[in-house]
N, C-alpha and C positions, 0 to 999 in steps of 0.2 A: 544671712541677716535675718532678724527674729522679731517681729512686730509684735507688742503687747500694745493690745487698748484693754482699756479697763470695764465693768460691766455695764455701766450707762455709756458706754461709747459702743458695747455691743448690741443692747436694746434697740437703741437709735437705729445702728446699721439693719438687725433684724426687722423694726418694725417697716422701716423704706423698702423691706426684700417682699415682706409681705405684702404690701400696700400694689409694688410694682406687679407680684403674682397674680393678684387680683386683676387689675387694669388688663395684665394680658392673657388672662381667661376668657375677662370679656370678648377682648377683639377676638382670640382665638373664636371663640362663638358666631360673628357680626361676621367675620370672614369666612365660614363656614358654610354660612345660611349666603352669604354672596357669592363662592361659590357655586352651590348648590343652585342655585338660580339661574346663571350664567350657563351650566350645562342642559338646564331644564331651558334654556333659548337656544341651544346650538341646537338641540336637538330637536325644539320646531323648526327651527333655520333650516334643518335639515330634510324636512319630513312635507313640510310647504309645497316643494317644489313637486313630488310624486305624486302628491293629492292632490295638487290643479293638472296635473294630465292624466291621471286617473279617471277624475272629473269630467276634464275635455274628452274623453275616450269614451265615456259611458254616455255622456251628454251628446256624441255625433250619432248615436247606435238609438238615440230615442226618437218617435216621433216627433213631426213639429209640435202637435198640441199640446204634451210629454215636454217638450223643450222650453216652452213659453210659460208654461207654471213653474217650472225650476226656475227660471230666468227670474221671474216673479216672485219667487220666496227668495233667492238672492238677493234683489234689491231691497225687498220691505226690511231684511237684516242686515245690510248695508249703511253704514253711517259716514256721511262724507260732511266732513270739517270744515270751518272757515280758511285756513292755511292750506288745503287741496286734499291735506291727508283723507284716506279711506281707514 
């Protein structure tokens, strides 16, 4: 079976292929950069946890007066929310 359309029924279909090419460049784009971001959190997710025993590790080995200015600069950069978040 042999389908003719004619040239303004080919325009037509072409310019909605283009139209639609467009629209999914975009996303391609928007879903890239969301991506890219989702890996750029795993991998604090990831990283989080060996830097607070790190932390903890280096912070038991300090003296106390050593320990109470770190504790100190922790808090002053510390921001704790109405909702409980830190």
């Amino acid at each position: 079976m042999v389908i003719v359309i004619n040239e303004q029924e080919f325009t037509k279909a072409n310019e909605a292929a283009r139209s639609q090419k467009a629209e999914l460049e975009a996303r391609r784009k928007e879903v890239s950069r969301l991506l890219s971001q989702a890996q750029a959190s795993k991998a604090l997710i990831e990283r989080v946890p060996r830097a607070i025993k790190t932390f903890e590790e280096d912070f038991h080995s300090l003296e106390l007066r050593q320990q109470k200015a770190q504790l100190q600069t922790v808090l002053k950069a510390a921001h704790i929310y109405k909702d409980g978040k830190i």
